[in-house]
Structure formats: C-alpha cells, structure tokens
C-alpha positions in Angstrom: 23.1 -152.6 -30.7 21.3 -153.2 -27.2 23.3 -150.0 -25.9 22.3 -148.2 -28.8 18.9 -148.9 -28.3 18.8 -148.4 -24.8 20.7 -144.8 -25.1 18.2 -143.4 -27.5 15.2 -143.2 -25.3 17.5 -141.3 -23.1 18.5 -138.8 -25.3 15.0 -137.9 -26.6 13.8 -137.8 -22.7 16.5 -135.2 -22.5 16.0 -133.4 -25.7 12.0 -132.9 -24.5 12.8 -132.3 -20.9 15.6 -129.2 -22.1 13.3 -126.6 -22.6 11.1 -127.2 -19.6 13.2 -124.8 -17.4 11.4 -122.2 -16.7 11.7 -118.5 -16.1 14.1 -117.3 -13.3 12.9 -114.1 -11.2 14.3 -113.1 -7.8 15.3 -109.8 -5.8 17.8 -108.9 -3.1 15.6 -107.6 -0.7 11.9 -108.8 -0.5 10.8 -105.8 2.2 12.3 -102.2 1.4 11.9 -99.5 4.3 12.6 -96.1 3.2 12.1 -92.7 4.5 9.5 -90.7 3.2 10.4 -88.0 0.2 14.0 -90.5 -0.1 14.5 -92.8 -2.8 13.3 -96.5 -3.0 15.1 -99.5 -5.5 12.8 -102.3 -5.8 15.3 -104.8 -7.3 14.5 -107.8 -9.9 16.6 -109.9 -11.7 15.7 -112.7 -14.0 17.5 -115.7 -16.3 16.1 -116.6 -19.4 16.8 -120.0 -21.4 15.7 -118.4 -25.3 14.4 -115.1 -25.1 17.4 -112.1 -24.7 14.5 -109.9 -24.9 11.6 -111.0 -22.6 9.0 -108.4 -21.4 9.8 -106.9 -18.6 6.2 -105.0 -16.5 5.9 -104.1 -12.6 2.6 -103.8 -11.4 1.1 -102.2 -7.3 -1.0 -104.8 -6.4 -3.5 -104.6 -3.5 -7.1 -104.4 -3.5 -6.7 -103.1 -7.8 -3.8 -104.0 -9.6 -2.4 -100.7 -11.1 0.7 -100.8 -13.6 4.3 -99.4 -12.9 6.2 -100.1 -15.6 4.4 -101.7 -18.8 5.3 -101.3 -22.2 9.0 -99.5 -21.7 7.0 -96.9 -20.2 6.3 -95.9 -16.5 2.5 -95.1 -15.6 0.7 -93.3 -13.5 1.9 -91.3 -10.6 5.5 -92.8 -11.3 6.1 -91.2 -14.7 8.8 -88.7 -14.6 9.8 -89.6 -11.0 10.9 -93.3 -11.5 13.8 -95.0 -13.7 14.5 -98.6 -14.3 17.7 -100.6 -14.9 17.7 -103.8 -16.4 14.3 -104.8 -14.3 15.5 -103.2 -11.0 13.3 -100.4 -10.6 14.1 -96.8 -8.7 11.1 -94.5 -7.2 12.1 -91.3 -6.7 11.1 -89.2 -3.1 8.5 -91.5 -2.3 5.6 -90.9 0.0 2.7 -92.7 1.8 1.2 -93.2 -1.1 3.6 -95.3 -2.8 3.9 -97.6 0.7 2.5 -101.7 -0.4 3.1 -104.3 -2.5 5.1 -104.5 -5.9 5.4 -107.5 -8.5 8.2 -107.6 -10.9 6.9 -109.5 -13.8 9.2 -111.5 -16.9 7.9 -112.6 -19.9 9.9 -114.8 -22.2 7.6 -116.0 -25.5 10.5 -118.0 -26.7 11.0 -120.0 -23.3 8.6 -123.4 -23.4 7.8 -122.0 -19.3 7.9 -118.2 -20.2 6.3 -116.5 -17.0 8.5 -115.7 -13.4 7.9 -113.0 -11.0 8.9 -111.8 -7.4 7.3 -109.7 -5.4 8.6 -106.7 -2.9 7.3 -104.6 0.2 7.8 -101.0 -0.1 7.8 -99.5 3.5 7.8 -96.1 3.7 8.9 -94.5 7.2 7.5 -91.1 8.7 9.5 -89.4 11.5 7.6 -87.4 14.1 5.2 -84.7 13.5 4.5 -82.1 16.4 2.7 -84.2 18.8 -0.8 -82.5 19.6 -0.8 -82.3 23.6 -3.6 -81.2 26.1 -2.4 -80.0 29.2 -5.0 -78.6 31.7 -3.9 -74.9 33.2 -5.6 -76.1 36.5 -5.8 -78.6 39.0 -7.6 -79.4 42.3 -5.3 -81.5 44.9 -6.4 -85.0 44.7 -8.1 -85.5 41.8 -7.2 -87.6 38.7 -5.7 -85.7 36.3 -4.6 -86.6 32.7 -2.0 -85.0 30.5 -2.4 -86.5 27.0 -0.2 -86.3 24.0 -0.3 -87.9 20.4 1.0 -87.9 16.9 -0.9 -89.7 14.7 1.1 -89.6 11.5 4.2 -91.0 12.6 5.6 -95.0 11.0 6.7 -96.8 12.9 3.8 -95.3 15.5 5.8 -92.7 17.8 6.8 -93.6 21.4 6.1 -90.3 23.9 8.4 -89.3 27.1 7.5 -86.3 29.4 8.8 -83.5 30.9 8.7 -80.9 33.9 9.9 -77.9 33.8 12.4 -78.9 31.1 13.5 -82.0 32.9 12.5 -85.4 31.7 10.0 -87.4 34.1 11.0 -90.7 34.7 8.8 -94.0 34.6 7.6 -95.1 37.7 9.4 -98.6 39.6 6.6 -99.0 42.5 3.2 -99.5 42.4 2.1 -97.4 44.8 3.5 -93.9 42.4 0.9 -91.5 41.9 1.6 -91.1 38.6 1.7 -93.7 35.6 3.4 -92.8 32.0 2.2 -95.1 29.1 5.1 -94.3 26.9 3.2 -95.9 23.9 -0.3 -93.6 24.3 1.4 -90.4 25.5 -0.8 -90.4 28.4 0.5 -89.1 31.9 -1.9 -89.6 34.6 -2.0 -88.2 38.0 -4.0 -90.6 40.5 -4.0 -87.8 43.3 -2.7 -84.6 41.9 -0.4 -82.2 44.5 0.3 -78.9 44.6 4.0 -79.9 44.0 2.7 -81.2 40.4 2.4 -78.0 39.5 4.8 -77.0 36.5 5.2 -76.9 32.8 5.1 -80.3 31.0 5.7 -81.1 28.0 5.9 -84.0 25.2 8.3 -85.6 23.0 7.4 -87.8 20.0 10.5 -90.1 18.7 10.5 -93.0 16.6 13.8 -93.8 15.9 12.9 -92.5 11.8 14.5 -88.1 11.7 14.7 -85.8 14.6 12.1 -86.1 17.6 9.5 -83.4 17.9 8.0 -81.8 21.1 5.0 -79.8 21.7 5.0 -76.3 23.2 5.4 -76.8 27.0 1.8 -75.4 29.2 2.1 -74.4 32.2 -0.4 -76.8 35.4 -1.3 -75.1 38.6 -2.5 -77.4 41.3 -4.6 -75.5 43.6 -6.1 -76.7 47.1 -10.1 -76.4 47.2 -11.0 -73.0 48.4 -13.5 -74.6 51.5 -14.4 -70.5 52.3 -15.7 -70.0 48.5 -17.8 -73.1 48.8 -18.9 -72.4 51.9 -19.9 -68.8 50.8 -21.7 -70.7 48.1 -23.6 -72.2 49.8 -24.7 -69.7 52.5 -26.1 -68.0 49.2 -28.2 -70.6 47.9 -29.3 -71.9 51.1 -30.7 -67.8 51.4 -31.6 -67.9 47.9 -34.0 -71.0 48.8 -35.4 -69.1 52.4 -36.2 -65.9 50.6 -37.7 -67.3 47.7 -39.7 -69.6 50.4 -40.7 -66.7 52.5 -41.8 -64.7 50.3 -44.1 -67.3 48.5 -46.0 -68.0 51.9 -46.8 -64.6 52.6 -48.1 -64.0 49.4 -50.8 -67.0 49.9 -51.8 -65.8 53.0 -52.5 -62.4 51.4 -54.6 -64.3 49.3 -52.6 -63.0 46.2 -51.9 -66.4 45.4 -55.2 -68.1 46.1 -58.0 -68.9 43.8 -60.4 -66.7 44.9 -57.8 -64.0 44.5 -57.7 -65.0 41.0 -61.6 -64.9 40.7 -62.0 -61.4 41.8 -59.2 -60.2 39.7 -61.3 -61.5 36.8 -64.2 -59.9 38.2 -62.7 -56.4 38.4 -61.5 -57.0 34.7 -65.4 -57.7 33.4 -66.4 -54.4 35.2 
C-alpha cells in the first residue's frame, strides 16, 4: 500500500512533465557561402511531440525583419526564384542582395512548448571585377612615384600582384628596395624612380572566388630632368623681370609716370 502510494506522485510528476518538451529546430550548416547568381540551401529541420503539421515561416532579419516564406507562400523578391522542401529552403541565383541573416521559424499549437527556430548566414561571394588602375605615362628619375590599382566590388576583398612588361614583379625581401608592393591596397610605390622603371605595368585582381581580372597594361616612361630646358627657363624669366624693370624706370624719368605727368594730362583734357 506504501509502494502504491509512493509510486503515484511519480507517475502524475511524469504525466505533467511529458508534454513539456519542446520544439526541436536545427540546420546543417549555420554559415552558407555561395557564389553570386548560384544557388543557396538554407537548411532547417525540426521534431515535433503533437503537431504533424506545425507552421513552418522564414524571415531576413537585420535592421527590419522581412518575411521569406509565410503562409505556404514565398514573399517578396523570393517569389518565383525560391522553393522549399520540408523547411529547408533553396534561393535561386542569388545576389548581394540576398547576402545576411535568415531564421527558420516552427510552430506547433498542439505542442505544450510550441515555438523553435535556427538561424543561418547567407554569404554571397563576388569574384573580381576589372580592377580600375592609374598608371602615370611619365616620370622624373628620383621622385616618388605611385601606381595604384583597386576593385571595389570584389567578396572576399581582392588581393592585387603587378606586372612589367608582362612579367610579374615580385615582393621585395630587403629593406633598402626602392620599391614596396602592398598586395592588399594594390599600391606600387617607387621611392626613387629610374629610368630602368620604365615599362608597361599592369594589375591583377584575384580572390580565390572565379577567374582573376587584370586591367589594360599603360605604358611609364622615366625621364632624367632636362637641366638645359630649365635653365632656358629661367634665362627667360630672369629677362622677362629686367625688361619689364627697365622699361618701368625710364618711363618715370620721362615723367610719364609721375604725378605731375598725370596733372597736365588732365589739364590738356579740360582745354
């Protein structure tokens, strides 16, 4: 009878402790990375403990919350371009746009704990565009010169390597080079240009996403200063300034520049 008694409190404990398990959601893959204008599955599975049919919605969540899937019914931007299977969900050729943060939401009304979701990172991956370079056609020996090159659409960002004259240039292993490459900028920078630097250069943009892309090579000449043209330079000015000079002065000693001057001009003018 004590066993009895002792075995029922039991059995109701488990009886109202049954229905308490709740809602089970999970994915395979938490972060997706797909290239752009490819297809992205965005998995979810679930266990119920009732409901055979619980409500299955996706939402984008970020700064708004926007629905995928509600209602048996894809919205938005992804009707037409998106299917669903069980609660694993496929976007068709997706773009930049589609790149964030998903939540696969269950709802089972007959389940006493009738709310689970997951969530999942959509990636989407851009290979190299044309990188935009700027190459100067000219170059005085010694200066600093900078060849720059970028590609601002690329995911992951792009990584850039040179070339001269068709022939990769290759990073620098002393300090005392005089030239740096900052493969993650795309800058190439001269510290003291020579006239061997002259050739055609140009950049490749590679991220490990497609094919890489290079811009259209430009041809650099490096040119010593022309010390005659300079010099003839300034022998101009320098007679510019004494003519200009000389001819001022004589004018004031003619009085043409002189206030009087000016007075008897005005004179003449009343007459």
């Amino acid at each position: 009878m004590e066993r009895t008694s002792l075995c029922l409190p039991v059995l109701l404990l488990l009886m109202h402790c049954s229905p308490c398990v709740p809602v089970t959601v999970s994915t395979n893959k938490h972060k997706v990375e797909v290239e752009e204008f490819s297809d992205a599955v965005l998995s979810c599975t679930f266990r119920t403990e009732n409901d055979p049919y619980p409500r299955i919605e996706w939402k984008k969540t970020g700064k708004d919350v926007n629905f995928v899937y509600f209602n048996g019914q894809f919205k938005g931007s992804f009707e037409g371009r998106a299917s669903i299977d069980g609660a694993t969900v496929t976007l068709r050729r997706v773009t930049q746009e589609d790149a964030g943060e998903y939540r696969c939401e269950i709802s089972a009304h007959l389940d006493a704990v009738n709310l689970g979701e997951t969530n999942v990172t959509l990636k989407v991956l851009v290979p190299p565009h044309t990188p935009s370079c700027e190459i100067p056609a000219s170059a005085v020996t010694g200066s600093v010169v900078q060849l720059l090159c970028r590609d601002q659409q690329s995911i992951p960002p792009a990584t850039y390597s040179w070339f001269k004259d068709s022939k990769p240039i290759s990073s620098p292993r002393h300090a005392n080079a005089t030239y740096q490459i900052n493969s993650h900028t795309g800058i190439l920078e001269f510290k003291s240009v020579a006239k061997e630097d002259s050739g055609r250069y140009s950049c490749l943009a590679s991220n490990g996403v497609g094919l890489p892309k290079m811009c259209e090579g430009k041809h650099m000449t490096v040119e010593d200063v022309n010390v005659t043209a300079m010099v003839v330079v300034v022998v101009v000015v320098l007679l510019l300034v004494v003519v200009c000079g000389c001819g001022g002065l004589l004018l004031h000693r003619n009085g043409i520049l002189t206030p009087g001057h000016r007075g008897s001009l005005d004179g003449i003018s009343a007459v």
